[in-house]
Each structure stands twice: as C-alpha cells, then as structure tokens.
N, C-alpha and C positions, 0 to 999 in steps of 0.2 A: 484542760490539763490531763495528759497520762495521768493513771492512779496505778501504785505497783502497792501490796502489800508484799511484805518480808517478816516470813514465820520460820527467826529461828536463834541460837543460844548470843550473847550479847554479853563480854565481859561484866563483872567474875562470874565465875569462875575462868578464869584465864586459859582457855584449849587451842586449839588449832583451828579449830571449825569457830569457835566463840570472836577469834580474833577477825578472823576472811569472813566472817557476818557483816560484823563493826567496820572493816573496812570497806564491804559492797553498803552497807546503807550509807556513810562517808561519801562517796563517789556518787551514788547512783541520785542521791536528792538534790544535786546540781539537774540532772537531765526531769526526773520524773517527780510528781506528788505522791511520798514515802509515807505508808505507815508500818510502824514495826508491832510483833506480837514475841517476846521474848521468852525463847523459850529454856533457861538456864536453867541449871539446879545445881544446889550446893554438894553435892560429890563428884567428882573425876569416875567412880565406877557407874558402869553399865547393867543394866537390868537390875536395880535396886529399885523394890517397891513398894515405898513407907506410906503411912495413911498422910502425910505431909505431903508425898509428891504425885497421891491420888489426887490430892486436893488442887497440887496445882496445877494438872491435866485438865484437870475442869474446868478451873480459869480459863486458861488456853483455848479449851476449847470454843466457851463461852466469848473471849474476845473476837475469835476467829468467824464465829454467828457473826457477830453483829457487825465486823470489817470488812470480810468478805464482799460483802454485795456492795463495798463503795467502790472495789478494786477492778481493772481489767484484766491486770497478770497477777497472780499468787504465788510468789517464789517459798519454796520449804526446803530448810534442811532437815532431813530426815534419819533418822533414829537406826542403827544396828544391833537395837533388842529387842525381847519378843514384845516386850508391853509400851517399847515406843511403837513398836509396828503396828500396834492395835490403834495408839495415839492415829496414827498418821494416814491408817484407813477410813479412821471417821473422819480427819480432817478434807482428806480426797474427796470424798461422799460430801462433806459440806462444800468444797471449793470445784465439785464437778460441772459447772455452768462457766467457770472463767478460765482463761488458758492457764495453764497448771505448770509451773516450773520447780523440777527437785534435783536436787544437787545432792550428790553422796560424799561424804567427805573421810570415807573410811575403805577399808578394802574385804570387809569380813559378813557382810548382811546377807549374802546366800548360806554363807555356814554358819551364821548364827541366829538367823531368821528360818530362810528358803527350804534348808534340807532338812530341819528340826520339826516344825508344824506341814505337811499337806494341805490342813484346811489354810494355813495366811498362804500358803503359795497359790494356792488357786483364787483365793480373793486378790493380794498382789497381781496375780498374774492380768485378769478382769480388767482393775483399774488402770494398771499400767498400759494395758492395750486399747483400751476406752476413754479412759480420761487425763491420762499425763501427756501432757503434749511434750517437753523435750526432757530428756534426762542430763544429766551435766556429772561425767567422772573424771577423775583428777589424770587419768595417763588410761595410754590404749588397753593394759592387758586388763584394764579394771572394767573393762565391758563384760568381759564372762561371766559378771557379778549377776548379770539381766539375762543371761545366754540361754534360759527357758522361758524366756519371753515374746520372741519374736518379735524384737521391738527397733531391731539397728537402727533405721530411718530418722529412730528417736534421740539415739544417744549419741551428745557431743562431749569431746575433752576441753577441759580448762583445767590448764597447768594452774599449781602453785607459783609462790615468790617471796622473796626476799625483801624487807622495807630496804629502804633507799641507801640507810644512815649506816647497815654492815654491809656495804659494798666498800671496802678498801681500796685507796690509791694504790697502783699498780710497784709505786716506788717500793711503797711501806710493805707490799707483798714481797717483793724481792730479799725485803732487808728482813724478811719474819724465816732465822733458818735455825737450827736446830744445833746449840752447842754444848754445856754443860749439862743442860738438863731439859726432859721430853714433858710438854705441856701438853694433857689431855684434859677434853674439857666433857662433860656431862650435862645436856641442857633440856629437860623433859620433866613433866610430872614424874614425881616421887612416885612410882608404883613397881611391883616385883617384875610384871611382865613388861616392864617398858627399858628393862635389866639393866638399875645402878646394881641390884648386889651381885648380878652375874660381873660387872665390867670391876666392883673390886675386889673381888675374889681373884678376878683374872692377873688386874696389875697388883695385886698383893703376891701372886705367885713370880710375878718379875720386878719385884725391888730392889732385887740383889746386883741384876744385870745391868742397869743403869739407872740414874737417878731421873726419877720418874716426880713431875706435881700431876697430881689429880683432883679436877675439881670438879664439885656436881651444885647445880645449880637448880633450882624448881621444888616444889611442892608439896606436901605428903598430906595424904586425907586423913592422917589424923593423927596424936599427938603423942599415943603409945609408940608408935613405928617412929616418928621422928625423933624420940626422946631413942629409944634401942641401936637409931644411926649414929647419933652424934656419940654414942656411947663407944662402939664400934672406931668409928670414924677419929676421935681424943685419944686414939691407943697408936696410931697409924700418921709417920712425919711425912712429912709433904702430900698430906691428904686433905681437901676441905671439905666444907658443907657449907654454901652461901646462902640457902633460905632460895624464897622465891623471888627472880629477879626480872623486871618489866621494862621495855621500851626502850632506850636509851642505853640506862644502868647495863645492858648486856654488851655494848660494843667493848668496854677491856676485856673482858673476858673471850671474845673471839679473836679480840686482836694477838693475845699472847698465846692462842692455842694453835698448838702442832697437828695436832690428831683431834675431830669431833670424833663421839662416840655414842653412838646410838645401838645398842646391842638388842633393841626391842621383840618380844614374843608375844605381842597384845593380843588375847582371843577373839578382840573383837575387831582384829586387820587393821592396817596401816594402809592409810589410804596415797600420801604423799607428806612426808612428815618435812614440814615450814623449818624445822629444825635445820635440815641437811642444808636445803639450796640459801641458807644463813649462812652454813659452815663455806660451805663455797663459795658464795662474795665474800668472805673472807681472807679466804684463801687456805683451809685447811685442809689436810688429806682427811678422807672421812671411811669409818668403820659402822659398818652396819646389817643387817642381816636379809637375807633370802626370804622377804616376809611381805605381803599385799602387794600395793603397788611400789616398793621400796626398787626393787629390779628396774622400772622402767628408766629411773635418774641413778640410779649408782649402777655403775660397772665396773668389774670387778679387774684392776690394774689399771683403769684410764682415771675413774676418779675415787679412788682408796681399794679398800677391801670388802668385798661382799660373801657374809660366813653365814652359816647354818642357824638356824634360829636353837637359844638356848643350849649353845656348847661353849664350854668356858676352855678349851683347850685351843679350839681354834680363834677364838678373840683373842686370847695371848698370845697367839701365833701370828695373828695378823700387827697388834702393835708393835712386837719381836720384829716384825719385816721392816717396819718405818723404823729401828735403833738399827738395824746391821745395813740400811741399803737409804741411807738420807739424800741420793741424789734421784732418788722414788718420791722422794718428799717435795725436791724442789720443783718437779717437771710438773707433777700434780698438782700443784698450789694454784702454779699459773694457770692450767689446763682449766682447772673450778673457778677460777675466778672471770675467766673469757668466759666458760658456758654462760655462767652467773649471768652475766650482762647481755649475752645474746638472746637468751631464752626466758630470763628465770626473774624479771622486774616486775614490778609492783603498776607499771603502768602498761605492759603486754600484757596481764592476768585481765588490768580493770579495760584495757579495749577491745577485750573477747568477750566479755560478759556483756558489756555495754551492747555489742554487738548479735548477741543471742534476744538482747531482748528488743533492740530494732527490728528484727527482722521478724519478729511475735507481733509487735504493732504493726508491722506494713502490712502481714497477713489479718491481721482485727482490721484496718481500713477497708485491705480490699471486700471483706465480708460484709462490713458493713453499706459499703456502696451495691455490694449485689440485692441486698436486704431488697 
C-alpha cells in the first residue's frame, strides 16, 4: 500500500485551507494509506504565540517523528508566519528523507516571512532547493512568492473550487435579477482586514440611493468585537449578522444574493479565496480587491469589480455601477456561472492533485527499481 502522510489544519476552526485539507484527506484515502497530523488552532489570526500553541507545535512536531518514517510522500500546508515558518523548517529537516510535498494556500509568505527575516530566507531558500520536491500554488502569479528560489521546475498551480451543491441550475440563474431591492452578501471570517467594516461603511454611505439588504455571514475571534457588531449592525434596517454559517446552510444565502463582496486587505495575502468561485457558481457579480492572487480569477468588468485594497470610496463605487447598469448584472451572472463549471469544480481541483502525486510515485517506483 502507498503510505501519504497529511500535515495540515482540519476543521474547526472553519478556514479555507482547514476545509481543501478535509477535502484532500476525503478523496485521497480512497487511492492511498492516509495518515493525518492536524495542524489547527483555535484563532483565525496569524503569528500568535501563546505558551498553549508552543505547546501544541510540539505535538506536531512530536506526531510528525514518529509518522513520518511510515510515509513515502509528506504532503504540508505551510504556515505564512514567522513562527509557523520556524514550525515548518524543522518539520522539512524531519521529513527530508521522503518526497516532500507543500502546498501554499495564501498569497503573502514572501512579505511576511521572506523579506522580514534573511536568516529564514536563506534557510527556506536551502530546503526548498534541496529537500521540497514540488511546490503547489493556487494561480500563476502566486509563483513570485518562491521567485528567490530558483525553484520553477518545482512549482505547480492547483486552482481552487467550489462544492457541488452552490453551483445553481442555469434556469434559477436567469430568474436571480435585480428589482426592488440590491442583495449583497458578506461570507468570510469576521476580521477587520478581511473588510466587513470597510464594505459597511461603504453601503451605509449608499442607503439612500437604493434599497440595499446586506448580509454578513462568518465568524469573529472573539466576543467583544462580535457583541460591538451587532450593536452597530441593531441600529442599521436591512442590515444582518447571521453568525457563522457551514455547509449546506449557505446555499440561500448565495441563492438570493446580487453582489458577493469580499473587500479583503489580509496582511497575510489572499491566496485564492473559495469564497469567490462560490459566488460564481452561483451566479453573482462579485466585488473584490487587487490583493494576492485575487487578480488571477476576478477581472475587472468580465466577472465584477476589482478595486483597491482598503478604499471605501471605490467599493461604493463599484456597488453604485451594479444599481445604475443591472444589465452588467445579468451578462455577468451568467459569464461566472459557465467559468464556475469549466474550471472551478471540486472534481477538476481533486484530479490535479490526485495527479501530482501519481506522478511522485511513478518517480518512487522508478528509484526504486534502479536501487
């Protein structure tokens, strides 16, 4: 039997990276013998370092000893902070005997790692040219992230995707159009830079212009800020706050929305946010900013608006264009909802990956046979 180990976050916490884990162990233990090493922790923020998630680095690390040498491949998702990068050094250093597979699932580890520290760059640099055998980023322009590496050879794209269940009949798309009132929807961890308060500040400055619902859906790490929302949020009519919402429970919400809105300024890059190519088998025009690999799937008139990271003038500008020009609305809908299906499923994601690591075993056989 293959042996793959998979070292990396595992819902809850509920992320983007935590879910395409749970989905690659899902799929992949049909073909291979899976062990997982879970690497979660109970905050959404990055580079938090409590004597709790010292402790459970150690773990980690300690599980990875002893599973490692059952494994032939070591798949990792890896860290874009400085004290996961230190994590993910030793784990290299322990998994450098077996072929090494690390998937980046963010857009921001050169600027928030690489240009910060010279000593991790020149250790990164090392391992990555010695011991990572493929690299895995979510869209082309996000190779620059390794571009002091000299590593190309290494590094392959595997797009994101959308589950099955918000991909909308094409009828229901037609009939989802824009009359009395503009449905925008908000679906992301609760965090400042992931910018709900940028996008209601924004449509709080267009209330007047037409009737507007806005709903924000996801998470907040903690209980001050959440309680400060709702507070906010109890003052403002046709404004919600749904809590955090999983699986299923999210297709009315994409079904009734006009506009996704993702206004994100994450410091630590957007790698391809699962978010969007949702909104798009949906069928909505989508709002989102010039931020990681955000550029590589959204274009700017083909499928919504693509605005400036952290300007509330131009995000109300750009909702403003889908209230005066709704037949931008309908050409769009359709447009995201074809890409959707062309490119952006759940079963093109899992036969590229499936395919990266066939082609790691065919090269383990032939080595083997040279032996």
């Amino acid at each position: 039997m293959k042996n793959l180990l998979i070292i990396g976050p595992i819902p809850p916490p509920v992320t983007g990276q935590s879910v395409a884990t749970k989905v690659l162990v899902d799929d992949i233990a049909e073909y291979y013998s899976v062990n997982i090493v879970n690497t979660s922790k109970n905050s959404f923020k990055q580079g938090l370092l409590s004597f709790g998630r010292i402790f459970q680095i150690f773990a980690i690390i300690t599980q990875v000893v002893y599973r490692s040498n059952w494994a032939d491949i070591v798949y990792l998702g890896i860290s874009q902070s400085l004290a996961g990068n230190v994590r993910d050094l030793i784990l290299f250093w322990l998994c450098r005997k077996k072929k090494l597979v690390v998937h980046l699932h963010g857009g921001g580890l050169h600027f928030s790692v690489f240009y910060k520290s010279s000593f991790l760059l020149k250790l990164n640099r090392f391992f990555y040219k010695k011991y990572i055998d493929r690299v895995i980023v979510l869209s082309e322009s996000l190779k620059k992230v390794f571009s002091l590496f000299e590593i190309e050879e290494k590094i392959v794209t595997l797009e994101n995707y959308a589950d099955d269940y918000l991909f909308l009949n094409k009828v229901y798309i037609e009939e989802k159009k824009i009359h009395d009132t503009l449905n925008i929807l908000y679906l992301s961890n609760m965090l400042e830079e992931k910018g709900y308060k940028l996008l209601f500040e924004a449509v709080s400055s267009l209330s007047d212009e037409v009737n507007i619902e806005l709903h924000f859906v996801g998470k907040f790490d903690n209980l001050e800020d959440e309680k400060d929302f709702q507070e906010k949020i109890a003052q403002k009519s046709g404004f919600f706050y749904h809590g955090p919402v999983f699986g299923k429970e999210r297709i009315p919400f994409f079904q009734k929305a006009h506009i996704f809105c993702l206004p994100t300024y994450y410091p630590f890059g957007e790698g391809q946010p699962i978010s969007i190519l949702e909104a798009y088998a949906s069928g909505c025009y989508v709002v989102s900013t010039k931020w990681g690999g955000i550029p590589d799937i959204l274009e700017d008139g083909v499928n919504g608006s693509l605005i400036p990271p952290n300007d509330r003038e131009s995000l109300a500008n750009a909702i403003r264009q889908v209230i005066n020009n709704p037949s931008e609305f309908e050409r769009i809908k359709l447009h995201n909802s074809q890409i959707a299906k062309e490119k952006y499923t759940k079963e093109v994601h899992l036969q590229n990956i499936r395919r990266i690591f066939k082609e790691i075993y065919k090269r383990i056989e032939m080595e083997n046979i040279h032996v």
